[in-house]
C-alpha positions as CSV (number, residue, x, y, z in Angstrom):
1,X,-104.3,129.8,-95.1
2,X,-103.4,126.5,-96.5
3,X,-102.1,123.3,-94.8
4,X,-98.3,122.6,-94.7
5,X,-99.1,119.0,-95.4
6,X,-102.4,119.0,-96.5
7,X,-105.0,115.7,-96.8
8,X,-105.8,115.4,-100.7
9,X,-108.3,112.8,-101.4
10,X,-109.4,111.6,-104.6
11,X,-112.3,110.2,-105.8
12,X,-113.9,108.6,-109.0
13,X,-117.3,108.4,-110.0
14,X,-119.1,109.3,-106.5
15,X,-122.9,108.8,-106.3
16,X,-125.5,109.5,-103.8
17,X,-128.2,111.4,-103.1
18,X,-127.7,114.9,-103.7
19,X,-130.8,117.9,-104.0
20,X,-130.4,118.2,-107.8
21,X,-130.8,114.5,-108.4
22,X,-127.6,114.9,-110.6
23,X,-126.0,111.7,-109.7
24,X,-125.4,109.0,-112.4
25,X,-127.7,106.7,-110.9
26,X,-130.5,108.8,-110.2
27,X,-130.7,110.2,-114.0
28,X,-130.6,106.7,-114.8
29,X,-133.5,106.1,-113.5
30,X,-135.7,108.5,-114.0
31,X,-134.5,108.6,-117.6
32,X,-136.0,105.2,-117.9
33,X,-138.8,105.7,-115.6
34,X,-139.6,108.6,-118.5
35,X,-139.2,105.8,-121.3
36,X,-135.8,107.7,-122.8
37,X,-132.9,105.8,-123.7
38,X,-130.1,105.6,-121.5
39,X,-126.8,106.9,-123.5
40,X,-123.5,105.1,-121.4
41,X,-119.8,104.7,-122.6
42,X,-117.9,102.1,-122.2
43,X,-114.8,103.3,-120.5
44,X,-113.9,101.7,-117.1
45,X,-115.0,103.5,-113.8
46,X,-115.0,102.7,-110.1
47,X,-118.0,103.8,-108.9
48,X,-117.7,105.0,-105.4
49,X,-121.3,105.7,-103.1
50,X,-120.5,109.3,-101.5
51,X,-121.3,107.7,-98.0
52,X,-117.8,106.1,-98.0
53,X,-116.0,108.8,-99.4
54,X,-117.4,110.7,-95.8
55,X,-116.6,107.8,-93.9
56,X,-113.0,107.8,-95.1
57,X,-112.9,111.6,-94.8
58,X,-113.8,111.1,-91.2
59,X,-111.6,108.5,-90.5
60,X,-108.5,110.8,-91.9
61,X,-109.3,114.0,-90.9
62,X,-106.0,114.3,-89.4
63,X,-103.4,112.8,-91.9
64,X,-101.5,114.1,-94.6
65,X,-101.2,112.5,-98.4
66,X,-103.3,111.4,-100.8
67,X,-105.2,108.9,-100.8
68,X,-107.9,106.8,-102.6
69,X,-111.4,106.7,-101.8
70,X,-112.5,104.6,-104.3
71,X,-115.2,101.6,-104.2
72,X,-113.8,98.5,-104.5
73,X,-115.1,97.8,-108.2
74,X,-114.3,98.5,-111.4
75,X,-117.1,98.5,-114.1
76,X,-118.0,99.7,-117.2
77,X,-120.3,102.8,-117.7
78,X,-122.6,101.2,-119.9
79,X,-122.7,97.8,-117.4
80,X,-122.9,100.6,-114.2
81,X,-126.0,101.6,-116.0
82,X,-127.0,98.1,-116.1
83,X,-126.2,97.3,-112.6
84,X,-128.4,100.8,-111.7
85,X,-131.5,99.5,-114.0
86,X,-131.0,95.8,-111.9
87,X,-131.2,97.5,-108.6
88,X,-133.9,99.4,-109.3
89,X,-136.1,97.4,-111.4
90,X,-138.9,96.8,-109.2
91,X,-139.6,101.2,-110.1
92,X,-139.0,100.7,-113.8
93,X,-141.5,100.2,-117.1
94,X,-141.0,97.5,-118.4
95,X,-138.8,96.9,-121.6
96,X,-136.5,99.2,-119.7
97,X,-133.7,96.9,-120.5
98,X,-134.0,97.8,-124.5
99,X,-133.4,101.6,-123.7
100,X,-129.7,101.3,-122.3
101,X,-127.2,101.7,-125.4
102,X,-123.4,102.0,-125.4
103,X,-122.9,105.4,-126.5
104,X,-119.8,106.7,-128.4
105,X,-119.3,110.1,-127.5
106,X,-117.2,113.1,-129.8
107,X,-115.0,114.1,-125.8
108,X,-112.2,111.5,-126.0
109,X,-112.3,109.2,-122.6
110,X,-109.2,107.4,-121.3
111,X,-110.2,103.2,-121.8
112,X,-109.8,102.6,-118.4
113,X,-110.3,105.2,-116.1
114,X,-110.7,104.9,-111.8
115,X,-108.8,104.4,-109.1
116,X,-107.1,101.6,-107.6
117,X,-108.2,100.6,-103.8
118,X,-106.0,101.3,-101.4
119,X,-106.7,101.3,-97.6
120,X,-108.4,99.1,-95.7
121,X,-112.0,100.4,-95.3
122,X,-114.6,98.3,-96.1
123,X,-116.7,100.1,-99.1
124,X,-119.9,99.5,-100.2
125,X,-120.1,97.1,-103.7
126,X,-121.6,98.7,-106.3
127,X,-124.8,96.5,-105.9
128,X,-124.8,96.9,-101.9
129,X,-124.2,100.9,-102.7
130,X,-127.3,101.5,-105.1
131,X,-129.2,99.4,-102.7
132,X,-128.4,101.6,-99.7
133,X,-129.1,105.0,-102.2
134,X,-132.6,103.0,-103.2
135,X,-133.0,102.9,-99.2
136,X,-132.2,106.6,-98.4
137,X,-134.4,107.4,-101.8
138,X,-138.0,105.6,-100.8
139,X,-140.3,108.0,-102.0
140,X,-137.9,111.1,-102.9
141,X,-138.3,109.8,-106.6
């Protein structure tokens, strides 16, 4: 049976480590560890590292609503890319920068996309979060 007043929460753009190595992040990489370009839009996201979206989960287990569990940051696709290729640089070929490309894809977007921050968790950044899924990733890829 279903909640009277059930918890609803939303999310944008969650990465992490997951067993298909689906995540955003992690095809970024090892489509430029492979030498392949990296195809990114440029709508607006708030990327959002799936550790927090637990945390919060945790933390409201017991309320009712919706709310936001969003990272505190908006960014483009194409600069999340970026910001993914920064953090893990030190894994990359070089001339890895040349292979990201703003893509326009034929699947209309909306511009700005994400959610706004609401609540007062403290989130992981995008940087601090791809540096904390590098962390939990030593030697997975």
């Amino acid at each position: 049976a279903f909640a009277k007043d059930p918890l609803i929460i939303r999310t944008s753009t969650v990465y992490g480590l997951d067993e298909q190595h689906k995540s955003f992040p992690l095809r970024v990489v090892q489509l430029l560890k492979d030498n392949q370009t990296v195809y990114a839009p440029e709508n607006t996201v708030t990327p959002t590292y799936v550790e927090d979206v637990v945390s919060i989960a945790i933390q409201r287990i017991k309320d009712t609503g919706i709310i936001h569990a969003s990272g505190p940051e908006s960014c483009t696709k194409l600069d999340f890319a970026r910001r993914i290729a920064e953090v893990f640089s030190d894994e990359l070929p070089q001339g890895y920068r040349e292979n990201i490309e703003r893509a326009d894809f034929l699947a209309k977007r909306p511009k700005k996309g994400g959610l706004v921050f609401t609540h007062n968790t403290t989130y992981h950044c995008i940087t601090r979060g791809l540096k904390a899924l590098k962390d939990e990733l030593a030697g997975v890829i």
